[in-house]
PDB file of N, CA, C and O in Angstrom, chain B, residues numbered from 101:
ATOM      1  N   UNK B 101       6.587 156.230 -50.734  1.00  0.00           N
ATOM      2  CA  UNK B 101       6.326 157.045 -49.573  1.00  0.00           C
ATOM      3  C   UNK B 101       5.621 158.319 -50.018  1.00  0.00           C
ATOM      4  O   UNK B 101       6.104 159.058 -50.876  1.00  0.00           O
ATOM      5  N   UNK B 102       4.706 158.502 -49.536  1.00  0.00           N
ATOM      6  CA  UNK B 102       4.065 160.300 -49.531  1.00  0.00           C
ATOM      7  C   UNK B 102       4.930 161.099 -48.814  1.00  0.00           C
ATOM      8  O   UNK B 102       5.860 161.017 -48.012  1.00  0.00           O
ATOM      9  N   UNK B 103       3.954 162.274 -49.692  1.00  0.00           N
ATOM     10  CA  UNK B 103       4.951 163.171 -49.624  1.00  0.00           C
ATOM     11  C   UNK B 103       5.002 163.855 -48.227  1.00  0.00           C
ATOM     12  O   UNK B 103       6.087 164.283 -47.833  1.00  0.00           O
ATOM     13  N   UNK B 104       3.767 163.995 -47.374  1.00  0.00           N
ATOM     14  CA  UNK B 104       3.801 163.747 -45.759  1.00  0.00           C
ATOM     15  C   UNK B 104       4.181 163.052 -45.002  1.00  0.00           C
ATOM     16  O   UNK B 104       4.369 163.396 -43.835  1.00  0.00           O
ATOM     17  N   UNK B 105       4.400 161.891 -45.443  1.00  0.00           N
ATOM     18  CA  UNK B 105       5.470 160.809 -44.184  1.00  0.00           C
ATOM     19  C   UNK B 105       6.831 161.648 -44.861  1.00  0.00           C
ATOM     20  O   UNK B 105       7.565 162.053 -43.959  1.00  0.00           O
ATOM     21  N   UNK B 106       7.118 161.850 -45.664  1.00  0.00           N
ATOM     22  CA  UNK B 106       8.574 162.423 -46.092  1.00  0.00           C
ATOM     23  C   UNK B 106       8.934 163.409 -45.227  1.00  0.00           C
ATOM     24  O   UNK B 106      10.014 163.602 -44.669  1.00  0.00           O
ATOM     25  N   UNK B 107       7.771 164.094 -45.172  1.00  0.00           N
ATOM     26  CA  UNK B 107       7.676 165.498 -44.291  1.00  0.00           C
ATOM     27  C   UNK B 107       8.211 165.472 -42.811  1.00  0.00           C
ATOM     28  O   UNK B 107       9.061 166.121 -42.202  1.00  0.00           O
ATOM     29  N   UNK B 108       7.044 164.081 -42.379  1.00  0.00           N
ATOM     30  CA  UNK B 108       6.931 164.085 -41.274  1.00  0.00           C
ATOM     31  C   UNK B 108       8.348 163.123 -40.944  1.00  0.00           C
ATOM     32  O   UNK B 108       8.497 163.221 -39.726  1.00  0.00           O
ATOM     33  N   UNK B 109       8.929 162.657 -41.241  1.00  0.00           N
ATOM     34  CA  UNK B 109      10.256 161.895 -40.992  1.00  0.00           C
ATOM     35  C   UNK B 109      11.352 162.914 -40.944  1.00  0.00           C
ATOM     36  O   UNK B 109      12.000 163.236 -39.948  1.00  0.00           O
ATOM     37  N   UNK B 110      11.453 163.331 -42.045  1.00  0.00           N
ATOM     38  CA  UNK B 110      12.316 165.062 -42.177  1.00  0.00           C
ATOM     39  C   UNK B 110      12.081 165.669 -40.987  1.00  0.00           C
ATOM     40  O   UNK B 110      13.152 165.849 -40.408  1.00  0.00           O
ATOM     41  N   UNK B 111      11.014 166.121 -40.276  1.00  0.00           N
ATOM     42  CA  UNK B 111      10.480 166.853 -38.954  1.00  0.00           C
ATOM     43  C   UNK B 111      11.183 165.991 -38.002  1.00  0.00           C
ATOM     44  O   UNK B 111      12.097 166.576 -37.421  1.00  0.00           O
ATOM     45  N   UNK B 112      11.040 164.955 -37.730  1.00  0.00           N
ATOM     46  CA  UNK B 112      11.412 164.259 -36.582  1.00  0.00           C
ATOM     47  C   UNK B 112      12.693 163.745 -36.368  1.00  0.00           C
ATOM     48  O   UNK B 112      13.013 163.215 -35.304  1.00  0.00           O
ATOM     49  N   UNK B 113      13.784 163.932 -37.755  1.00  0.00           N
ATOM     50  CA  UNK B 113      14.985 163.887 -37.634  1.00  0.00           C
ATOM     51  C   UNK B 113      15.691 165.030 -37.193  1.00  0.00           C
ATOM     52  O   UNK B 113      16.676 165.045 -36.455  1.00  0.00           O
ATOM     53  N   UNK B 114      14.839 166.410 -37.938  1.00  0.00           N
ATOM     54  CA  UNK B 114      15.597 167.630 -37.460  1.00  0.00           C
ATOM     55  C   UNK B 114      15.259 168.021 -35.846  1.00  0.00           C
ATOM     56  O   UNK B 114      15.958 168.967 -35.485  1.00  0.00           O
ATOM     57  N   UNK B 115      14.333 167.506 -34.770  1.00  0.00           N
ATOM     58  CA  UNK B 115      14.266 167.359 -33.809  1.00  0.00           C
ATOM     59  C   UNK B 115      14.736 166.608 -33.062  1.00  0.00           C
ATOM     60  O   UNK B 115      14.723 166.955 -31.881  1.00  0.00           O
ATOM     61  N   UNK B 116      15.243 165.504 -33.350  1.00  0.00           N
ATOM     62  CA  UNK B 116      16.273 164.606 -33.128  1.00  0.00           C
ATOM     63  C   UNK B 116      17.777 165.334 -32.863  1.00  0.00           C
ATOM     64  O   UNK B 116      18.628 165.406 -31.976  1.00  0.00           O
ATOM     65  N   UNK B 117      17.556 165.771 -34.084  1.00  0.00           N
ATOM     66  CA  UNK B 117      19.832 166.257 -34.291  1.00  0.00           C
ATOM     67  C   UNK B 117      19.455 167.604 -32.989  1.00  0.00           C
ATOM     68  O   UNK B 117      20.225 167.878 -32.069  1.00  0.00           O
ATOM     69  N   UNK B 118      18.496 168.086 -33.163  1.00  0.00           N
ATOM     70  CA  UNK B 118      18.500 169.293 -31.988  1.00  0.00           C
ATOM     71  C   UNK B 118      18.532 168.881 -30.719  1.00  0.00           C
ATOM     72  O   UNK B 118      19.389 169.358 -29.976  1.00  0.00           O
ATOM     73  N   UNK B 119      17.544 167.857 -30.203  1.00  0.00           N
ATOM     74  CA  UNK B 119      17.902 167.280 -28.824  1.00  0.00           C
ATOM     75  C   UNK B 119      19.481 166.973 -28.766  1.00  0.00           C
ATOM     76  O   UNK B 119      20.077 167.406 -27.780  1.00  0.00           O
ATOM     77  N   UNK B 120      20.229 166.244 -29.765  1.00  0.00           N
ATOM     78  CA  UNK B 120      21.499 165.759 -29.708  1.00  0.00           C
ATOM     79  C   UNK B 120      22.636 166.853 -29.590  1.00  0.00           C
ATOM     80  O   UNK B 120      23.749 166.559 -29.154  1.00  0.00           O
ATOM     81  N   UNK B 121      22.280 168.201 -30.024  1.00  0.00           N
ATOM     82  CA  UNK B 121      23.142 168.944 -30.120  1.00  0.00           C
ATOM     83  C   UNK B 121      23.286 169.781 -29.088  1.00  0.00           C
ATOM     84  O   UNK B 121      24.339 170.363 -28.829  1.00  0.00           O
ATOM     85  N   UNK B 122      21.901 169.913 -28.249  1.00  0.00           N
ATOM     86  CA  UNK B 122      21.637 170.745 -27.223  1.00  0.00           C
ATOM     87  C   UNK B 122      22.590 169.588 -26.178  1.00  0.00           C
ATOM     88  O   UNK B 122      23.428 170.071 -25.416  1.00  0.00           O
ATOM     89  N   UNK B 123      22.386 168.123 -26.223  1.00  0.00           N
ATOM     90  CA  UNK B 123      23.648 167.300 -25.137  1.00  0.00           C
ATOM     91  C   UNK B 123      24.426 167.539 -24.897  1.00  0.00           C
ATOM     92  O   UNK B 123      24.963 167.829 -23.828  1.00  0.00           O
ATOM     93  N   UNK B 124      24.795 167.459 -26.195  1.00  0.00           N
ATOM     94  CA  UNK B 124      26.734 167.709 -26.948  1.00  0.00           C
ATOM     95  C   UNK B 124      26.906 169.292 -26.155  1.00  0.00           C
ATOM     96  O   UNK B 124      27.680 169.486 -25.218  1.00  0.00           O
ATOM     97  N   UNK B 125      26.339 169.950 -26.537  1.00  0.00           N
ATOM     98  CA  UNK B 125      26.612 171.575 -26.668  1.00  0.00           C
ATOM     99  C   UNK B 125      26.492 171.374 -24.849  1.00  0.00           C
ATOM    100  O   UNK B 125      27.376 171.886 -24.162  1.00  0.00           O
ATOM    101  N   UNK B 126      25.854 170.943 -24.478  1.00  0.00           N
ATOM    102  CA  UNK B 126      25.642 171.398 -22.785  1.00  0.00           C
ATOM    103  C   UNK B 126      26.301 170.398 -21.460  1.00  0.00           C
ATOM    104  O   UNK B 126      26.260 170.574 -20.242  1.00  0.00           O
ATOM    105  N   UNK B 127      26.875 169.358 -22.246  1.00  0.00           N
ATOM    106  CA  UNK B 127      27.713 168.467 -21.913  1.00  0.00           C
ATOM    107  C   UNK B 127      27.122 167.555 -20.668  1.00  0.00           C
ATOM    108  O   UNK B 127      27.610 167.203 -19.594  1.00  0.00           O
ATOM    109  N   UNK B 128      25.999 167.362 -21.231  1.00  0.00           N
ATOM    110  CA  UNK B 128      24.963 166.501 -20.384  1.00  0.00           C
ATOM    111  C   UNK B 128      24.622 164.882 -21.245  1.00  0.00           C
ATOM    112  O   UNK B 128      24.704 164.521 -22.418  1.00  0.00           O
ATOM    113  N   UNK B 129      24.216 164.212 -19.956  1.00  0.00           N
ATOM    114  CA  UNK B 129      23.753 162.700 -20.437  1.00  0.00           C
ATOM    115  C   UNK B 129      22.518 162.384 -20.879  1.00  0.00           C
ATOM    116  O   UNK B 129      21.634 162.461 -20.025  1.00  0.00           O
ATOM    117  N   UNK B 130      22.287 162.143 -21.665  1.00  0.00           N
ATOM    118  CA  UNK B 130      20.715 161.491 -21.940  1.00  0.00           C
ATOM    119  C   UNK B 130      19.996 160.621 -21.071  1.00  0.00           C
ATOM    120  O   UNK B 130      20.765 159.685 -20.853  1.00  0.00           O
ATOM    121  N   UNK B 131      19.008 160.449 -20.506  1.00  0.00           N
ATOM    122  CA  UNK B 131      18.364 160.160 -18.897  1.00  0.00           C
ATOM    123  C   UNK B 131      18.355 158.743 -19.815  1.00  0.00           C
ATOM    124  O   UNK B 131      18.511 158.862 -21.031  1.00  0.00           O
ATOM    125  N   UNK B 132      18.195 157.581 -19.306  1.00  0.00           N
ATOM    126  CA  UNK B 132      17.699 156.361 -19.630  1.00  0.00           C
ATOM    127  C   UNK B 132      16.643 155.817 -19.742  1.00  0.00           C
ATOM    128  O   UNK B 132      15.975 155.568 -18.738  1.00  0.00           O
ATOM    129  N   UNK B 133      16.193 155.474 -21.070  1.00  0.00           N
ATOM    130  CA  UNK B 133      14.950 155.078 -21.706  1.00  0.00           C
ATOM    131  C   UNK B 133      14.387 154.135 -20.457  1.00  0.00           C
ATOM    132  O   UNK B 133      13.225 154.251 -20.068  1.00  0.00           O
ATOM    133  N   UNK B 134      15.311 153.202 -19.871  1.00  0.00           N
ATOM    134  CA  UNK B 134      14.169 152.416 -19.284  1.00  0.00           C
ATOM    135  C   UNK B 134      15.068 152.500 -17.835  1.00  0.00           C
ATOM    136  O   UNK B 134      16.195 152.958 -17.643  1.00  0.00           O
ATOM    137  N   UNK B 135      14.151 151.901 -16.949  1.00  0.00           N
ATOM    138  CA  UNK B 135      15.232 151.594 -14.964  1.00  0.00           C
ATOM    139  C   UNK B 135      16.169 150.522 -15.718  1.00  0.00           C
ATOM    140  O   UNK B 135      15.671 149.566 -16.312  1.00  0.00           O
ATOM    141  N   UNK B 136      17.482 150.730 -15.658  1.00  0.00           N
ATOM    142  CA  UNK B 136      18.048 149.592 -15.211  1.00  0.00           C
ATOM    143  C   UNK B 136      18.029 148.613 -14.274  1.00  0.00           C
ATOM    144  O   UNK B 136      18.295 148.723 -13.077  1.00  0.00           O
ATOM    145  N   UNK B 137      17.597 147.338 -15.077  1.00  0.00           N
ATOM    146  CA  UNK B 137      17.481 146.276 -13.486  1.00  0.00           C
ATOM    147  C   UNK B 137      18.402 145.671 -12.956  1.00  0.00           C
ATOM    148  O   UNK B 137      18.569 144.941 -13.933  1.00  0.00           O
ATOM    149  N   UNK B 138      19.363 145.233 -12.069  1.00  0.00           N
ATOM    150  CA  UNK B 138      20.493 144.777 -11.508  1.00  0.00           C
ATOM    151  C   UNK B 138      20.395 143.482 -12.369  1.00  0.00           C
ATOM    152  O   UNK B 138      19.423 142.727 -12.394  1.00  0.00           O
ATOM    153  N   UNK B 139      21.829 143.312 -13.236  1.00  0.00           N
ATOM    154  CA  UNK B 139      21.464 141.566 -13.825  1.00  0.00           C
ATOM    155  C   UNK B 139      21.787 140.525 -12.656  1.00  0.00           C
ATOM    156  O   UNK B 139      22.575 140.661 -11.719  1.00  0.00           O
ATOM    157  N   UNK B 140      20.748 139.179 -13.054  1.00  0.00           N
ATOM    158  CA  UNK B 140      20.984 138.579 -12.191  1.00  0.00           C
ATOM    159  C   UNK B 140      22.346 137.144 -13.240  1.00  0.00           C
ATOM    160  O   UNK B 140      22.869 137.724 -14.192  1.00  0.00           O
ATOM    161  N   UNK B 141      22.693 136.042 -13.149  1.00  0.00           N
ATOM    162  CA  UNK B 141      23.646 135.549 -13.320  1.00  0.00           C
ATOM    163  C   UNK B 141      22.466 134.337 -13.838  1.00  0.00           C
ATOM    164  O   UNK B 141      21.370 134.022 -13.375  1.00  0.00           O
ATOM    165  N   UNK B 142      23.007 134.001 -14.640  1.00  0.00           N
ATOM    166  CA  UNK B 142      22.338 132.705 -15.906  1.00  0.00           C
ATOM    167  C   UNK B 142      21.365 131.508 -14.907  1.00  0.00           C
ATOM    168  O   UNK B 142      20.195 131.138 -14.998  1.00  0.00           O
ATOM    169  N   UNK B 143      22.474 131.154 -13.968  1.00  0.00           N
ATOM    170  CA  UNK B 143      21.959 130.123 -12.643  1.00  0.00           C
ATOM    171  C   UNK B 143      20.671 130.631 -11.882  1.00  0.00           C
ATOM    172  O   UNK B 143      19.650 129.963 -11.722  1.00  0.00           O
ATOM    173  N   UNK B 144      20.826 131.580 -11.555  1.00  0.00           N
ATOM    174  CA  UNK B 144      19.674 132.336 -10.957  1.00  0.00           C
ATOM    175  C   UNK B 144      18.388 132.488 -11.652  1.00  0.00           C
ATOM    176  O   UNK B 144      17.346 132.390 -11.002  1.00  0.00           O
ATOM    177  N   UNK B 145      18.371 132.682 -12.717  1.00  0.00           N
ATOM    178  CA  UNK B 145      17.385 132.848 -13.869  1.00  0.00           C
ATOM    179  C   UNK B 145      17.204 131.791 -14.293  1.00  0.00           C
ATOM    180  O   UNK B 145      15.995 131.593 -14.414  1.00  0.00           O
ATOM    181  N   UNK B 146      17.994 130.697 -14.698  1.00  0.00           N
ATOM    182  CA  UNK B 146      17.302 129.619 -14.874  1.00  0.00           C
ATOM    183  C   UNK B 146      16.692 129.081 -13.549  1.00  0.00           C
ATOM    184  O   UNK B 146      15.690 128.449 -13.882  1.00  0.00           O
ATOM    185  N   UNK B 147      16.868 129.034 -11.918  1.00  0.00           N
ATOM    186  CA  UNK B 147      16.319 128.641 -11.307  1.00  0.00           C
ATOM    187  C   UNK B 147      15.128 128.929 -10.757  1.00  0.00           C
ATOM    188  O   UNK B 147      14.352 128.191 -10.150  1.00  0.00           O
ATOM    189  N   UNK B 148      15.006 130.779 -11.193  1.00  0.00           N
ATOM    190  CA  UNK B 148      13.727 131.499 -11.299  1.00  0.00           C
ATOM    191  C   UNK B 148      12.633 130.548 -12.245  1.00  0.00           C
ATOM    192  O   UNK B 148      11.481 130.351 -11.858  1.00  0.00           O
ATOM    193  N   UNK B 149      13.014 130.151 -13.169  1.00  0.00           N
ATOM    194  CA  UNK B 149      12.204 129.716 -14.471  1.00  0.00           C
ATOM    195  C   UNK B 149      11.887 128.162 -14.067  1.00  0.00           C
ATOM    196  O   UNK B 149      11.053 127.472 -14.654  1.00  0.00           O
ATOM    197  N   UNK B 150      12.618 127.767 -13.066  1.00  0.00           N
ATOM    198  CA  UNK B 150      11.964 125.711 -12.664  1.00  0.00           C
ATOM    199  C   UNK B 150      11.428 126.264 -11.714  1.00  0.00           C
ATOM    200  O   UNK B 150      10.456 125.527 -11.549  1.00  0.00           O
ATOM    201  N   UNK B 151      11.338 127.246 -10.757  1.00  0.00           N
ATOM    202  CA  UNK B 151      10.259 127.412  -9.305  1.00  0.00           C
ATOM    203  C   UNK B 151       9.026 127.824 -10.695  1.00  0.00           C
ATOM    204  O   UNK B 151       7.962 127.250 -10.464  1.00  0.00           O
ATOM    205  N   UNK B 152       8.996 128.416 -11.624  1.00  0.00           N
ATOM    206  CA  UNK B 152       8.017 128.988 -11.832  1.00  0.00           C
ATOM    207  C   UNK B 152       7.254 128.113 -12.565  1.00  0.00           C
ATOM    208  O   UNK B 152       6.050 128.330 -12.700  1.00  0.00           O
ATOM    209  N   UNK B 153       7.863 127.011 -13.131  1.00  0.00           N
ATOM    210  CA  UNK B 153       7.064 126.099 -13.624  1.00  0.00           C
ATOM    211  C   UNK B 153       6.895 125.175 -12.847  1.00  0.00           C
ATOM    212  O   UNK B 153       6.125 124.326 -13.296  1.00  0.00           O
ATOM    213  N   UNK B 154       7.362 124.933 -11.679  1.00  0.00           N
ATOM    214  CA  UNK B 154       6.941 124.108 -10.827  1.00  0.00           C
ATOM    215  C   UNK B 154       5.731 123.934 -10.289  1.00  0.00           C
ATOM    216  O   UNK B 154       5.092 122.906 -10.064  1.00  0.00           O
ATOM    217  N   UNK B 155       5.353 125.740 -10.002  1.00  0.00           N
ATOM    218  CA  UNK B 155       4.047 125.922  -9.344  1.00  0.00           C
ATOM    219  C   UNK B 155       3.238 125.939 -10.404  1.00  0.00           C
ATOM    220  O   UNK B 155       2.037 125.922 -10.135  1.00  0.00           O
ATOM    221  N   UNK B 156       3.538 125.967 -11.525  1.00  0.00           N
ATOM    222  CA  UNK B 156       2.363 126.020 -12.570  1.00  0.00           C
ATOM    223  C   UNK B 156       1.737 124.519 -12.434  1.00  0.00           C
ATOM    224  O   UNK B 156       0.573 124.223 -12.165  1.00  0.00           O
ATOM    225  N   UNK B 157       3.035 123.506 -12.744  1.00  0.00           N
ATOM    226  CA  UNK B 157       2.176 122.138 -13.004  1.00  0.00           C
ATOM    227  C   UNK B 157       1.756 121.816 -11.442  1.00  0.00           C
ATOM    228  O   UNK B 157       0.599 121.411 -11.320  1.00  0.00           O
ATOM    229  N   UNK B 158       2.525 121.936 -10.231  1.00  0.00           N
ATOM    230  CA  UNK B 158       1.261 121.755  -8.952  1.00  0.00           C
ATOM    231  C   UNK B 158       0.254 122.307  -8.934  1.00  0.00           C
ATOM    232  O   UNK B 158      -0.561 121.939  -8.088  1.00  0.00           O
ATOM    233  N   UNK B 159      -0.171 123.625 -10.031  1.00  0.00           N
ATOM    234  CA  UNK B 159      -1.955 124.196  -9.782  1.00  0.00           C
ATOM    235  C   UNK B 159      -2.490 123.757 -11.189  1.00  0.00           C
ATOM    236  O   UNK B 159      -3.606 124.013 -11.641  1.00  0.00           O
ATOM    237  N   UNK B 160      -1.374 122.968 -11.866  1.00  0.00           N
ATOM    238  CA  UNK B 160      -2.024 122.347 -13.566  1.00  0.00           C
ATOM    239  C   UNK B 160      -2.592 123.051 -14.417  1.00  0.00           C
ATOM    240  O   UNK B 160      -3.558 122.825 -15.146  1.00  0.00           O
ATOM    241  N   UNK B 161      -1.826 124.076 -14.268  1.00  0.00           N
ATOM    242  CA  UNK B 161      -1.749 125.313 -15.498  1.00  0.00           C
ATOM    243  C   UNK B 161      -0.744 125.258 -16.611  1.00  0.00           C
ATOM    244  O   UNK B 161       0.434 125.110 -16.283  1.00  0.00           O
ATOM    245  N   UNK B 162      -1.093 125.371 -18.077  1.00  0.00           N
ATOM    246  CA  UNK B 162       0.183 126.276 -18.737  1.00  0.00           C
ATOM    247  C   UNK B 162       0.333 127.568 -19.085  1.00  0.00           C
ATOM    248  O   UNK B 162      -0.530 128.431 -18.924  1.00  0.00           O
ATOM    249  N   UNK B 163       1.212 127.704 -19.475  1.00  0.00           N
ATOM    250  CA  UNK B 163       1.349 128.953 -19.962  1.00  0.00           C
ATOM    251  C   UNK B 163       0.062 129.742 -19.950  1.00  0.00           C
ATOM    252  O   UNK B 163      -0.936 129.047 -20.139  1.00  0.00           O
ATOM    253  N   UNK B 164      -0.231 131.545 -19.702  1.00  0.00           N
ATOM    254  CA  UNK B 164      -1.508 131.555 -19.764  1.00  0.00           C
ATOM    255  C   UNK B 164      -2.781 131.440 -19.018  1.00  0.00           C
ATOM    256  O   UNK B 164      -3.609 132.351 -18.982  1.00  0.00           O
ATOM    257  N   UNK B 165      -2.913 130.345 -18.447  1.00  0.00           N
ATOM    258  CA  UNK B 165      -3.424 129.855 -17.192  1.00  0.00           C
ATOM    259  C   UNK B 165      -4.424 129.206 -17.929  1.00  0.00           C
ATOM    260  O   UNK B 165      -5.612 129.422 -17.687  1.00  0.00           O
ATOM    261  N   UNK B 166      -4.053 128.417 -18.824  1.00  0.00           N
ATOM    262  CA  UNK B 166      -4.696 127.212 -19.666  1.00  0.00           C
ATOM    263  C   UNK B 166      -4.723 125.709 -18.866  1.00  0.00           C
ATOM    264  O   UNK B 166      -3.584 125.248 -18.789  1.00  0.00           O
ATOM    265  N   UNK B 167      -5.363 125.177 -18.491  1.00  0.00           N
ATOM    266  CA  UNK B 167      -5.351 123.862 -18.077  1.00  0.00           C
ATOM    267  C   UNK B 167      -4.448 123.118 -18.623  1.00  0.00           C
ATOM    268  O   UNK B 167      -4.009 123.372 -19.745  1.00  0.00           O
ATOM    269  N   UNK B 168      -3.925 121.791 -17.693  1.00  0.00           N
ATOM    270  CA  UNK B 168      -3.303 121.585 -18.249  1.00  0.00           C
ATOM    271  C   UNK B 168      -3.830 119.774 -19.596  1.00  0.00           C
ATOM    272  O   UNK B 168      -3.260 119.219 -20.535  1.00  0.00           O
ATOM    273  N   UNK B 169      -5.087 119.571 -18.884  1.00  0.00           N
ATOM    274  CA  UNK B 169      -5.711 118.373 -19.449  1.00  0.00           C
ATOM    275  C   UNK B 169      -7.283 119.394 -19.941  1.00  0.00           C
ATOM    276  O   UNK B 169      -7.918 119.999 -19.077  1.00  0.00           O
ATOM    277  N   UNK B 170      -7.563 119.406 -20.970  1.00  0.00           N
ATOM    278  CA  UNK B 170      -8.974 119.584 -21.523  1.00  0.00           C
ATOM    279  C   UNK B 170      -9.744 119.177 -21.120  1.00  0.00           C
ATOM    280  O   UNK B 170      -9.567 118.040 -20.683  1.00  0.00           O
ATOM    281  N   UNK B 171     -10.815 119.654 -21.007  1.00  0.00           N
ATOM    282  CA  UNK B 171     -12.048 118.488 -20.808  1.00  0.00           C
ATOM    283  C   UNK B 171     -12.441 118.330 -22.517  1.00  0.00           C
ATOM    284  O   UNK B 171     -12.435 119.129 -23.453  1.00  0.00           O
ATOM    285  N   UNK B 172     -12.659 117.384 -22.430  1.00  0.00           N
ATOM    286  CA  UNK B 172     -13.452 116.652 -24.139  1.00  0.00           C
ATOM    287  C   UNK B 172     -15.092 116.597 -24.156  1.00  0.00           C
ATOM    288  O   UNK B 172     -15.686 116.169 -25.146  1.00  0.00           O
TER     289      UNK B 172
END
């Protein structure tokens, strides 16, 4: 490793522990990296996944939107 990624890793940890301490210290939550999406239940998702290949092979697509026979 150089001696600037050393630097720059060192920099971004001690900005790290400061966001974390300013939490701690102010007794607040960290906002959430991403939306939580409501889970749906295994059945549901797999039945999402046969409608979706269903309509693929009625328009004879795969994956992609690759045909599903080549022409030669």
């Amino acid at each position: 490793m150089s001696r600037r990624h050393v630097q720059a890793v060192i920099a971004l940890a001690r900005r790290r522990a400061s966001v974390l301490w300013a939490l701690l210290r102010d007794g607040r939550v960290s906002p959430p990296l991403h939306r939580s999406r409501k889970r749906l239940s295994c059945d549901v998702l797999a039945a999402q996944r046969r409608e979706r290949a269903h309509i693929r092979s009625e328009k004879g697509l795969r994956w992609g939107g690759r045909p599903l026979i080549d022409a030669a």
